[in-house]
C-alpha positions in Angstrom: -30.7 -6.9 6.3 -31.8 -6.4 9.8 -29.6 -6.0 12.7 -30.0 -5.5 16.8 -27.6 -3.7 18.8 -28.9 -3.9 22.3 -32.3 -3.2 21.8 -32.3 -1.3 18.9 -33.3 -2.4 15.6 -31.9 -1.6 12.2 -33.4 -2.2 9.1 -31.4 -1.9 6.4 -32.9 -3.9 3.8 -33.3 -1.4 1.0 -29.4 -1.3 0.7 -27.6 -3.4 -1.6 -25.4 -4.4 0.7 -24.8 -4.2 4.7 -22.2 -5.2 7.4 -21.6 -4.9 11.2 -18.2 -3.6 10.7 -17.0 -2.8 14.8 -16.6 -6.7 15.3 -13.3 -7.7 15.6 -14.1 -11.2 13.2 -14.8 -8.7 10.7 -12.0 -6.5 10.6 -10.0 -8.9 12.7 -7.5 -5.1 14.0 -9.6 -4.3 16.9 -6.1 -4.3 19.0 -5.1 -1.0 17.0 -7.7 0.2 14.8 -11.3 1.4 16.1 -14.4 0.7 13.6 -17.9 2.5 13.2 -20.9 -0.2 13.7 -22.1 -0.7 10.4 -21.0 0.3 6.5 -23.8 0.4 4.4 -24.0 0.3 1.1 -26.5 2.1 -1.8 -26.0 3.0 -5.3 -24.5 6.1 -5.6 -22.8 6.5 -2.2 -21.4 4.5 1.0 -22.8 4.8 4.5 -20.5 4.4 7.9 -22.9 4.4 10.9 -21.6 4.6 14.2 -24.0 3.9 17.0 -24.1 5.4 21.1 -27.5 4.3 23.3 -27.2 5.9 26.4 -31.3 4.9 26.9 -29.8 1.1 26.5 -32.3 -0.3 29.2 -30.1 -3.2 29.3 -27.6 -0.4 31.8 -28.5 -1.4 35.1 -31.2 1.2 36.9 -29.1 2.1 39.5 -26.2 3.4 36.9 -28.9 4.6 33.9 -29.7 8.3 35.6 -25.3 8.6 35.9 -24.5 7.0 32.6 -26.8 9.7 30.5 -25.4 12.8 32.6 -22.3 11.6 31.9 -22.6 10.8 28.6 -24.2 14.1 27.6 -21.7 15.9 29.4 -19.2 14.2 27.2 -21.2 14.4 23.9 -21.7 18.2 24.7 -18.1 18.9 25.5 -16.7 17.5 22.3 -14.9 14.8 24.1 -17.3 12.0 22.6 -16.5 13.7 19.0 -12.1 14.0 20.0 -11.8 10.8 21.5 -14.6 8.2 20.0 -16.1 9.5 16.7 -13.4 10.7 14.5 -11.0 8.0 15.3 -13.6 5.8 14.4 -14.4 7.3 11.2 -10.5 8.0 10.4 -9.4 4.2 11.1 -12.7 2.8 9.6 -11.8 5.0 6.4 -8.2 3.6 6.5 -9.5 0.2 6.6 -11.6 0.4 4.0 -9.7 2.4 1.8 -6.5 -0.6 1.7 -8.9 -2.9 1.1 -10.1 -0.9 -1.9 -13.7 -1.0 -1.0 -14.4 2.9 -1.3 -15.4 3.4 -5.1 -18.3 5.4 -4.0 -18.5 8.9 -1.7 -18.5 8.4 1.8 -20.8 9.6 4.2 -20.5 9.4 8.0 -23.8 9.1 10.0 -24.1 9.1 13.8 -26.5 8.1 15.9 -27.0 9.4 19.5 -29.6 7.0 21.0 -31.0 10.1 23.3 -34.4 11.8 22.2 -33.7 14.5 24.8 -30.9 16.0 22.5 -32.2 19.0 20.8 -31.6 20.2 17.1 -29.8 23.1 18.3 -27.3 20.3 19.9 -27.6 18.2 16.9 -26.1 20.6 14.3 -23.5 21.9 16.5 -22.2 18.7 17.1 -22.4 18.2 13.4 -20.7 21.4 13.1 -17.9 20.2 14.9 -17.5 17.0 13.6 -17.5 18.4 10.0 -14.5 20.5 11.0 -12.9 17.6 12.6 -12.3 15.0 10.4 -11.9 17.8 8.3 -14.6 17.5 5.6 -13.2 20.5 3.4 -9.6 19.8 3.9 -7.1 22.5 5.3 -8.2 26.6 5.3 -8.0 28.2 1.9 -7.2 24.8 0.1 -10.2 22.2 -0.6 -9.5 18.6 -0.9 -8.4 17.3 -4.2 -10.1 14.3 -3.6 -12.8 14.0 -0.7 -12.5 11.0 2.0 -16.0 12.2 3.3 -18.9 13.8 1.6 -20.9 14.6 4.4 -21.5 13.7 8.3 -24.3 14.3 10.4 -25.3 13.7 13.6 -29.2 12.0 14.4 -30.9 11.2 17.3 -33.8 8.6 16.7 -36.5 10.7 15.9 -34.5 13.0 13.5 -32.6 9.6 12.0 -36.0 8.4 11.1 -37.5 11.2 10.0 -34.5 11.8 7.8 -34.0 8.5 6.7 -37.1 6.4 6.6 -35.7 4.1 4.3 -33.9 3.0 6.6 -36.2 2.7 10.3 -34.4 2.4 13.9 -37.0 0.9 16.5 -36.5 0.8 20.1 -37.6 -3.3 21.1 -39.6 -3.7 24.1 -37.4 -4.6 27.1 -36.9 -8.0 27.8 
């Protein structure tokens, strides 16, 4: 299945199965619950996706030079991670979990539309989210039971380069 999201494209048509999941016909608890993009998913393992495009050339000129400053000053801070990406994980999780749709681990993949991110800033933010959510579980004590394998954290060249199977282009703007 293919998908746009302002003018990014996302193919993912080698899954066996793939869903906008943050529109509130789909989960119809947008009033209380936040959702990550799109669940994806494969044999051996279910994807949540969460999406940011501070490039979005659909942002009006005047506000594009602001928006990214201030979006990278929240991404950097942990702010975007506190207040956006776990909460959308946590509640998408929940969701899915009562609907008993999670036979399979889940992983947590973000995307951060902005190629001027290095790796350095990548990882840390993975780093942090991994400790957020909390992957492990508490200190000294492992999960029993895992609500999330893994998370990481992509910008498009990394996302692409790490997952080709499943390729994000940038459309022309209209």
């Amino acid at each position: 299945m293919i998908y746009q999201e302002g003018n990014l494209q996302f193919d993912f048509s080698q899954a066996l199965t793939s869903r906008r999941f943050d529109q509130s016909a789909t989960h119809g608890l947008s009033h209380c619950m936040k959702a990550v993009d799109f669940i994806v998913e494969l044999p051996n393992r279910t994807l949540f996706i969460e999406v940011k495009d501070p490039e979005n050339p659909q942002i009006p000129a005047q506000y594009q030079t602001q928006n990214r400053l201030q979006f990278t000053n929240r991404f950097l801070s942990n702010e975007l991670a506190l207040q956006d990406l776990v909460p959308k994980f946590r509640d998408s999780y929940l969701y899915e979990h009562a609907m008993g749709r999670l036979a399979k681990p889940v992983y947590y993949f973000v995307l951060i539309a902005l190629n001027t991110l290095t790796a350095p800033e990548l990882d840390n933010q993975t780093l942090y989210l991994h400790r957020q959510l909390p992957v492990d579980g508490p200190p000294h004590q492992n999960w029993n039971t895992k609500f999330v394998h893994r998370c990481l954290v992509f910008n498009l060249t990394s996302w692409n380069k790490h997952l080709p199977q499943f390729p994000i282009t940038r459309l022309p703007s209209a």
